[in-house]
N, C-alpha and C positions, 0 to 999 in steps of 0.2 A: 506363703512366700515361695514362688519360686525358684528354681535353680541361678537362673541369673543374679536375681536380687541376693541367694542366701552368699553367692561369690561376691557382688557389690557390697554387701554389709559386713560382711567378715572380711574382707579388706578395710573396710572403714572402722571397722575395732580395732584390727592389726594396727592401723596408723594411729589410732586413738592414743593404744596402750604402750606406742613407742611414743609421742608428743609426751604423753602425760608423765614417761621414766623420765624425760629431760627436761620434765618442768617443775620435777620435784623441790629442786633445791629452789624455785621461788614460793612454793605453797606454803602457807601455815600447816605445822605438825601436825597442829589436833584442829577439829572445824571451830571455826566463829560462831558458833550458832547455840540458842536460846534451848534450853528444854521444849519440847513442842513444837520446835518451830517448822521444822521438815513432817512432822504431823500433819499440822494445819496447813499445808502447803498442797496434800494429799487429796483428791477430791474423795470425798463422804461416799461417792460409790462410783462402779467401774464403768464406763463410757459403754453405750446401749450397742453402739458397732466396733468393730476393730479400728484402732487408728495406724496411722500411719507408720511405718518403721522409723522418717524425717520426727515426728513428735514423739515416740517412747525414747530416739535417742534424744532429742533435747529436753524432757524430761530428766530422762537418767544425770545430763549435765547441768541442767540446772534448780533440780529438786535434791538429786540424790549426790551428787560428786561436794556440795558444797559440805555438808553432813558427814562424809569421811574424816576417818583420821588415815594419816599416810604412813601406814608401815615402813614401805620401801624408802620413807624422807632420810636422808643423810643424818637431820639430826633427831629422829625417832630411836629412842633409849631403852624403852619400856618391853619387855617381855623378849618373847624370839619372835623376827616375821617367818611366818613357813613361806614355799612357795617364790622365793624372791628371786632367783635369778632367773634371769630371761629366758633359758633353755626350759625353765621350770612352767613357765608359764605359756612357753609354744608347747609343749608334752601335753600340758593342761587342758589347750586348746583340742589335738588331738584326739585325747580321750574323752572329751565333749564333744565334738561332733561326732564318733562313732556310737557314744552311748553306751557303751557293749555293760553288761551286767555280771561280774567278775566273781560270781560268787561261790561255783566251784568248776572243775577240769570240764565238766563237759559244756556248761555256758561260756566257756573262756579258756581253751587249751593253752593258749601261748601268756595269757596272764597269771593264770596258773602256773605254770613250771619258768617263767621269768620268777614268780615271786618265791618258787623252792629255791631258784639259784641264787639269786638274790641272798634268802635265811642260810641256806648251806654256807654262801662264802662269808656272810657278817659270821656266824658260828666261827669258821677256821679262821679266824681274825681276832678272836674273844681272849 
């Protein structure tokens, strides 16, 4: 993927994943779907070449989106959704496209000491 496309396709998820917050209130909560069914829907093995980005996302909508349960649904009850407001999820996006590997000060200076200040100020709050 090049750079054009990877800016073409991440805008077509951007628009996906606002369509899809304001289509919640028509989705069913939990998916319609059978034990196995999104299984057997799955080809037995992986395509010999790359496919196309047009067929992984219509795939993804029409193999996998059916298969969801919708956290974000107005009327989803069950557990906590993480993750759910919108600011949450462009952050999210963020920090998947830079990838960075946050596992101590020197792979990730500013994740790091974001996440001191972060513990220090939940601490003086406790």
């Amino acid at each position: 993927m090049n750079s054009n496309e990877f800016r073409e396709w991440s805008l077509r998820a951007a628009e996906w994943g606002a369509d899809y917050r304001n289509s919640l209130r028509e989705r069913p909560v939990r998916p319609l779907v059978e034990p196995g069914e999104i299984f057997k829907s799955i080809d037995v093995a992986p395509p010999e070449d790359g496919e196309t980005m047009q067929a992984i996302f219509a795939d993804f909508e029409q193999k996998i989106l059916p298969g969801m349960t919708h956290w974000q649904h107005p009327r989803f009850f069950a557990y906590f959704p993480a993750n759910a407001a919108p600011a949450s999820v462009v952050a999210e996006y963020l920090v998947s496209a830079m990838a960075a590997q946050c596992m101590l000060w020197q792979t990730s200076p500013a994740a790091t000491e974001l996440e001191m200040r972060v513990v220090e100020i939940g601490r003086a709050h406790v």
